[in-house]
C-alpha positions in Angstrom: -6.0 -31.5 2.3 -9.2 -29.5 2.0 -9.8 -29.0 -1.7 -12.3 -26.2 -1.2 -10.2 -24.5 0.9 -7.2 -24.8 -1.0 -9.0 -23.5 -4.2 -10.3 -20.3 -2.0 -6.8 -19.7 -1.2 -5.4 -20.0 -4.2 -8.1 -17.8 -6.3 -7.6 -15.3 -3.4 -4.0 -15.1 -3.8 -4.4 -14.2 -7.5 -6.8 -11.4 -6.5 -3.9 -10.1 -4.6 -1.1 -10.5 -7.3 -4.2 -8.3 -9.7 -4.1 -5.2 -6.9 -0.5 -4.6 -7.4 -1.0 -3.5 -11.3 -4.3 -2.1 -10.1 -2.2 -0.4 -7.8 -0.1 0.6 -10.8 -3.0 2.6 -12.9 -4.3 4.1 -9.6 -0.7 5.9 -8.8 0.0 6.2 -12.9 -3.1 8.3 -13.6 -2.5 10.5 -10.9 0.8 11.6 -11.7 1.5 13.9 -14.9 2.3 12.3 -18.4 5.5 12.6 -18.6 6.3 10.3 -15.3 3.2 8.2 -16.2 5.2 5.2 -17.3 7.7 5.4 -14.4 4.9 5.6 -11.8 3.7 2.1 -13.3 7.0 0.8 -13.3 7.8 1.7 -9.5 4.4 0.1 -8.9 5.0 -3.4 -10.7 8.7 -4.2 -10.2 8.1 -5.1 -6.8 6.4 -8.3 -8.5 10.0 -9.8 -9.6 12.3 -8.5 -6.7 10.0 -9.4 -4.1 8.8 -12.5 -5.5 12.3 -13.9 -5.7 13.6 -12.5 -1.9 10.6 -14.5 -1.2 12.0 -17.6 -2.1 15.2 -17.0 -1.3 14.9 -15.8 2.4 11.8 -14.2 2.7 9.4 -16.6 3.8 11.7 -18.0 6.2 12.1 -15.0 7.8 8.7 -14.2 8.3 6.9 -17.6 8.7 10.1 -19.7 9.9 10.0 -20.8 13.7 11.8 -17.9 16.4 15.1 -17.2 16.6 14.0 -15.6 19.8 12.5 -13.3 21.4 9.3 -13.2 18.8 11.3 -10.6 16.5 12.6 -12.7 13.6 12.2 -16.3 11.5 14.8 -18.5 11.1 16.7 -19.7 8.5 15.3 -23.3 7.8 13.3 -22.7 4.6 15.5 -20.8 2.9 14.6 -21.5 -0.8 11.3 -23.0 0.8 13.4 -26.2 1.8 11.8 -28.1 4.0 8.3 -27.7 3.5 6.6 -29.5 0.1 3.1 -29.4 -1.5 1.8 -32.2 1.1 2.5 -30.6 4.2 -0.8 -28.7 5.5 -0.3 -25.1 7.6 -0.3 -25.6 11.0 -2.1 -29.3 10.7 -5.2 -27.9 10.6 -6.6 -25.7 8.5 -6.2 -28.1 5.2 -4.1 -26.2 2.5 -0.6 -26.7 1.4 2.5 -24.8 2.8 3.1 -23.7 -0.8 -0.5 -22.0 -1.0 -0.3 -20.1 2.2 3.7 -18.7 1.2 1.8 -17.9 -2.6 -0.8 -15.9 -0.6 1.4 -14.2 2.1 4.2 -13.4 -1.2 1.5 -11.6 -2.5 0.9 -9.1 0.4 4.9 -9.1 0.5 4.9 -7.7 -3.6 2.1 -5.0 -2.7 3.5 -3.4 0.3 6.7 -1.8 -1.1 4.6 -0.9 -4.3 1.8 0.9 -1.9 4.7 3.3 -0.7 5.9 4.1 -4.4 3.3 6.6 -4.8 4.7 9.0 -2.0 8.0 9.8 -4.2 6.6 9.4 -7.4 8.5 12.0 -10.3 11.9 12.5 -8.4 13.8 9.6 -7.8 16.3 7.2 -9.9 14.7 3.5 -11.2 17.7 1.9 -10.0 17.6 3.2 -6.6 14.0 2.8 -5.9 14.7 -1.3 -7.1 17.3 -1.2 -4.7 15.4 0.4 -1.7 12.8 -2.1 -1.9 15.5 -4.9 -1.6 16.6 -3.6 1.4 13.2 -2.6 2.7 11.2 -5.8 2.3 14.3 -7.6 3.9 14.9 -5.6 7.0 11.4 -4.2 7.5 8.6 -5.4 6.2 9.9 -9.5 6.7 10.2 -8.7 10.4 7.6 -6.8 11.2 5.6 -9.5 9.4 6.6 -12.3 11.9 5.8 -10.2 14.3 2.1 -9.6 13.9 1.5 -12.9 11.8 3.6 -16.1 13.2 2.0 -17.6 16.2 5.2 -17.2 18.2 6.0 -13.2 16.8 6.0 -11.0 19.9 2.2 -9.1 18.8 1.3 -11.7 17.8 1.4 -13.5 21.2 0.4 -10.0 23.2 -3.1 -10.6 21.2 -2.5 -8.0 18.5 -5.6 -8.4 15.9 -4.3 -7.6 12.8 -6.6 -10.2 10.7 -5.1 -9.2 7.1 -2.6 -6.4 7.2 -3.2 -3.1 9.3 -0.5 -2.8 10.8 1.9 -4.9 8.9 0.8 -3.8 5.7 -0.6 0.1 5.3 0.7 1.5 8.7 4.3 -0.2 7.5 3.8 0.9 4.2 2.6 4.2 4.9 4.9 5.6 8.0 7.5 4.3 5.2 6.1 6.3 2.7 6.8 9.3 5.3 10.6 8.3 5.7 11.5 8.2 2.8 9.8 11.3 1.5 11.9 13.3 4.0 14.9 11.7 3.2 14.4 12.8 -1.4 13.0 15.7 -0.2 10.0 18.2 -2.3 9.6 17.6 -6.2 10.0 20.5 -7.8 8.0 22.7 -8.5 6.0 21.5 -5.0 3.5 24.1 -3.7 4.2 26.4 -6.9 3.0 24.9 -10.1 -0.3 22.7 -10.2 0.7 19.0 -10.5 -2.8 17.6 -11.7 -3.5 13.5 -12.7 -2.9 12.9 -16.3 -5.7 10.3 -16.6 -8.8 10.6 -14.1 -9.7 7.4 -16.1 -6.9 5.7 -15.3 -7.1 6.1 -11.6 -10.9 5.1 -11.7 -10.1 1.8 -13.1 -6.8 1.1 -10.7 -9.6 1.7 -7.7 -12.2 -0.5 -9.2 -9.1 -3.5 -10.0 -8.0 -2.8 -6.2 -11.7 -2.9 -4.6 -11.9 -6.2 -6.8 -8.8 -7.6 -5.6 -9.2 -6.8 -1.9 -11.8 -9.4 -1.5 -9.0 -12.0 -1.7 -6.7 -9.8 0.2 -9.2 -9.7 3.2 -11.4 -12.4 2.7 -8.7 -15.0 2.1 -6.5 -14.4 4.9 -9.7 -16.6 6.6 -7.4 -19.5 5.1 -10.7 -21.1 4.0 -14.1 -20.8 2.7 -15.7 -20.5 5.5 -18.0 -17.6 7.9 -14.9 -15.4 8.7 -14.1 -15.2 5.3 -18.2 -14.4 4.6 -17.9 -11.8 6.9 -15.0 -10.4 6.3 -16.0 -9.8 2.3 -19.3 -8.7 3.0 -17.4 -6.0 5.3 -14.8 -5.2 2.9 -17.7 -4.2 0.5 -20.2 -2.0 3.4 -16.6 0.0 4.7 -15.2 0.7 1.2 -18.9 1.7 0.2 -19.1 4.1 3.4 -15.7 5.2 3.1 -16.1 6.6 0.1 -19.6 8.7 0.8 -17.6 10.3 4.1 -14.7 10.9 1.7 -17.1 12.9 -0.8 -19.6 14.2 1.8 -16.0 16.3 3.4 -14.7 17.0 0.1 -18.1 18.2 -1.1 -18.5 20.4 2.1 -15.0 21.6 2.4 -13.9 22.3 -1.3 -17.5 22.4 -2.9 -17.4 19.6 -5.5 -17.7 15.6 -5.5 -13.7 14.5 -7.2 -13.7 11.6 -9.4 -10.1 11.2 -7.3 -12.1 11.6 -4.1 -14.0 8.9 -4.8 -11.5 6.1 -5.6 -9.4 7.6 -3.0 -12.5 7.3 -0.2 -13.1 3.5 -1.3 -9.3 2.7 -1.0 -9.4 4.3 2.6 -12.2 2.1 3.7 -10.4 -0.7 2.1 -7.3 0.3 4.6 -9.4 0.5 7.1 -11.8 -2.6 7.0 -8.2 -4.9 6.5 -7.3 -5.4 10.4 -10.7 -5.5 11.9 -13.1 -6.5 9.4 -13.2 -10.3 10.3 -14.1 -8.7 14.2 -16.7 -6.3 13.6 -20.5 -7.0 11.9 -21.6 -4.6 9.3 -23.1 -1.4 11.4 -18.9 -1.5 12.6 -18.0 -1.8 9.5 -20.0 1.6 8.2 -18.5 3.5 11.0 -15.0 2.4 10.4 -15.6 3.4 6.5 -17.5 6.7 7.2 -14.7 7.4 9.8 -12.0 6.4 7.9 -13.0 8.5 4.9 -13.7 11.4 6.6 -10.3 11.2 8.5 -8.0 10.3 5.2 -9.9 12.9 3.5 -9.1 15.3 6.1 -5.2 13.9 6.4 -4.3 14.2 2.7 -3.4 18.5 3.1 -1.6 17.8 6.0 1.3 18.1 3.5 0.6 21.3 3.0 0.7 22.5 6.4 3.8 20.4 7.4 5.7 20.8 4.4 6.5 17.5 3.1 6.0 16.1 -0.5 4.1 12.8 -0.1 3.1 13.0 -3.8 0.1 10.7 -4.3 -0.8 10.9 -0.4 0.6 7.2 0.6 0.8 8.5 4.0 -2.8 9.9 4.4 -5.0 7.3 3.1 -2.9 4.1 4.4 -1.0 5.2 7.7 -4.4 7.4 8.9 -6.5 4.8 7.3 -4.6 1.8 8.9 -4.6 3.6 12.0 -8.3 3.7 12.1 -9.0 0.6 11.7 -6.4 -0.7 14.0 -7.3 0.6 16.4 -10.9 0.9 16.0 -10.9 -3.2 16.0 -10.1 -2.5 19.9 -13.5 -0.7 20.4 -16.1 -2.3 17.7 -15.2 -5.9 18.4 -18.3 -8.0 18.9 -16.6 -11.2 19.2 -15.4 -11.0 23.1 -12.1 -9.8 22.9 -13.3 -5.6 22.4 -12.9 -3.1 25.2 -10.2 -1.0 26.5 -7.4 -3.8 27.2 -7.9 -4.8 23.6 -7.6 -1.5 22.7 -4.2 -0.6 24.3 -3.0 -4.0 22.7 -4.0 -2.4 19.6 -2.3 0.6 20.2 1.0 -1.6 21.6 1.0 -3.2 17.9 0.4 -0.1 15.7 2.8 2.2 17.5 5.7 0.0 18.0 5.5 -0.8 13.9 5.1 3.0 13.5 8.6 3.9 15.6 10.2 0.3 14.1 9.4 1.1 10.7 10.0 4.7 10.6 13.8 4.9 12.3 14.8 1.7 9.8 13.4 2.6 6.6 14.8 6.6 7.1 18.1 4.6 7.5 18.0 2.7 4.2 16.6 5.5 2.2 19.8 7.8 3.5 22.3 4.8 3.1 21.0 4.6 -0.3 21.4 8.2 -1.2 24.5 9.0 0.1 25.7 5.7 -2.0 24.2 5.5 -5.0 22.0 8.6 -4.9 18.4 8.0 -4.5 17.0 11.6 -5.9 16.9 11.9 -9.7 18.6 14.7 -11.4 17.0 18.2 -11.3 16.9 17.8 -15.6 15.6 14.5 -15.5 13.1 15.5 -13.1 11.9 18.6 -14.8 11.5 17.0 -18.8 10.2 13.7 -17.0 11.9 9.9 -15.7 9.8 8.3 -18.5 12.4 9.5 -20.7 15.5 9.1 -18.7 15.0 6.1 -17.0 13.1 4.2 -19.5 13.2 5.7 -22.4 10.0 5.3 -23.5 6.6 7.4 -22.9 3.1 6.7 -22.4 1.5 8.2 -24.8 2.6 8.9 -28.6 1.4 12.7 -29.1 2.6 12.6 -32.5 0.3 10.5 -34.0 -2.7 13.9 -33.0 -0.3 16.4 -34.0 1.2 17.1 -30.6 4.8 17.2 -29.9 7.1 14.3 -29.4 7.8 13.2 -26.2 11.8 13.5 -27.8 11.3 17.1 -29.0 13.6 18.9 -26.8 12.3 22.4 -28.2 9.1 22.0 -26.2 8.8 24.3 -23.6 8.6 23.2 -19.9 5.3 24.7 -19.1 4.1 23.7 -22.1 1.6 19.6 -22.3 2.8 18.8 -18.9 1.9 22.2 -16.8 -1.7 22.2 -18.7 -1.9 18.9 -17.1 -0.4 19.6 -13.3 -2.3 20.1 -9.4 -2.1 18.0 -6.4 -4.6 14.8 -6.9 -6.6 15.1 -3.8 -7.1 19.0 -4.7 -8.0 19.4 -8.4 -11.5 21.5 -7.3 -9.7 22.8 -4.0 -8.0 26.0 -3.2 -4.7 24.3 -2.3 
């Protein structure tokens, strides 16, 4: 065992585990107060359901040896039987089994939470807990043996997908689409301004998710070694550049510089730098950012024009934004394996996940509406999930004079329509 490595590994994993509640106050300042506390909730639950379908089945299914045909794990590690603390990955890189399936559980937790944003305010806790059972285990489990385990079908085509393009923000984000047109519009969509609650809220989820994804990128090197150097030193240059062709757009197509602009720019880059950052040396990595900003910037009113709801824009930051760098990777490699073939593999891996996860995930999200129901109802929607799913709020307006979250005399348009407009366009003319 490599103790250097295995310490790398193992800080790196709990950089991960911090995105997903940085993930949390990113979505939960975005949305308004009075779904703030089930935006956070939607975020962080994935971190018990996933963590324990991990365990059970999860890590077998991803990381377990073919069942055939480079689609699916098998079933020999169920509870991780089989492996123990001693037994190295692979042979050869020099950490424990049980440090690489800590690592890979974390990616497994975020993905699901990364799509919560998309139907954030309109659907029922207990569906959205059950979704993500069934979405993790038929979705994002395969598609992760495909593109990870040395004998998954991209995988073996020479798909580069060093920490989670494809498998994690194109997944998460065509997803996000799915299910979106499955709930269908919150109300009020395209009518009443739906601004963030907490600008400062969202600042500081960006800033815990830029911190984290230097152990989402830079560990999936498996080791403290050059690839991981690179690859954090290019996580930094794309999320940097991302975010300056995020505000340079904004700033020339809507006239201001957005405090949401700017966390959402940095996040894009982030996307964008995960699949091809370990492949690429820094002037790559500033035109992946710069494009990937511009790009998600420009993809985020696309909802507008095509009509669906993706709330807190899941689908144009990390479907565009994983797209760019996918495929991207196929063009700006410097390491030998750039050029056109590489990027038609590229293209192979990102569309087939696209089609794969699109038809299966629109399947569960109808099987769990016409079951259970999956869209809250239109009162709960319209005085706020906090209260009906949790009840509990976010914030205690009593204690400034304000109304109670409880008073049923306060008017609808009243604290939550002074605090109401799409994220991505509170200085636009949406």
């Amino acid at each position: 065992m490599n103790g250097a490595d295995t310490a790398f590994v193992l800080i790196s994993a709990a950089l991960v585990m911090l995105m997903t509640p940085g993930l949390a106050f990113f979505y939960g300042g975005m949305v308004r107060v009075k779904s703030a506390l089930n935006m956070l909730m939607m975020s962080f639950v994935p971190l018990g359901i996933v963590t324990v379908l991990w365990v059970l089945y999860g890590y077998s299914l991803a990381f377990g040896d073919d069942l055939g045909g480079g689609l699916l794990g098998n079933f020999d590690h169920i509870g991780l039987m089989g492996i123990n603390a001693e037994t190295l990955t692979g042979g050869k890189e020099g950490i424990p089994v049980f440090v690489f399936a800590l690592f890979q559980l974390m990616f497994a937790v975020i993905t699901p939470a990364l799509m919560s944003g998309a139907v954030a305010d309109r659907v029922k806790f207990s569906a959205w807990a059950l979704f993500i059972t069934l979405w993790v285990s038929l979705v994002y489990f395969p598609v992760a043996h495909w593109v990870w385990q040395a004998d998954g079908w991209l995988f073996k085509l020479g798909v580069i997908d060093f920490a989670g393009g494809a498998a994690v923000h194109i997944n998460a984000g065509v997803g996000a689409l799915a299910v979106v047109l499955v709930v269908g519009r919150r109300i009020g969509f395209r009518s009443e301004q739906m601004r963030p609650h907490s600008l400062p809220l969202v600042m500081l989820g960006a800033g815990l998710l830029w911190f984290g994804w230097f152990g989402f990128n830079a560990g999936s090197a498996l080791g403290a070694n050059g690839t991981a150097a690179n690859m954090a030193l290019n996580t930094q240059v794309a999320a940097g550049a991302a975010m300056l062709g995020w505000l340079a757009y904004e700033r020339i197509r809507n006239g201001a510089f957005t405090t949401v602009g700017a966390a959402s720019g940095a996040v894009a880059g982030l996307v964008a730098i995960t699949p091809s950052g370990a492949h690429v040396n820094a002037f790559g990595a500033i035109l992946i950012g710069v494009v990937a900003g511009v790009l998600c910037s420009w993809a985020v009113n696309l909802k507008y024009r095509l009509g669906y709801d993706d709330s807190l824009d899941v689908v144009g930051v990390h479907l565009v934004g994983g797209l760019v760098g996918t495929l991207l990777v196929g063009v700006l490699a410097i390491d030998g394996v750039g050029g056109l073939a590489q990027l038609g593999k590229q293209a192979v891996g990102a569309f087939s996940v696209m089609a794969f996860s699109f038809v299966v995930t629109w399947i569960l999200a109808k099987a769990v509406e016409v079951t259970i129901g999956f869209r809250a109802i239109e009162g709960d929607e319209t005085s706020g999930v906090d209260q009906a799913f949790h009840a509990e709020t976010a914030y205690d307006f009593t204690a400034v004079g304000g109304y109670s979250a409880e008073d049923t005399t306060v008017p609808a348009s009243g604290t939550e329509a002074s605090i109401a407009a799409e994220p991505h366009s509170t200085m636009v003319n949406a």
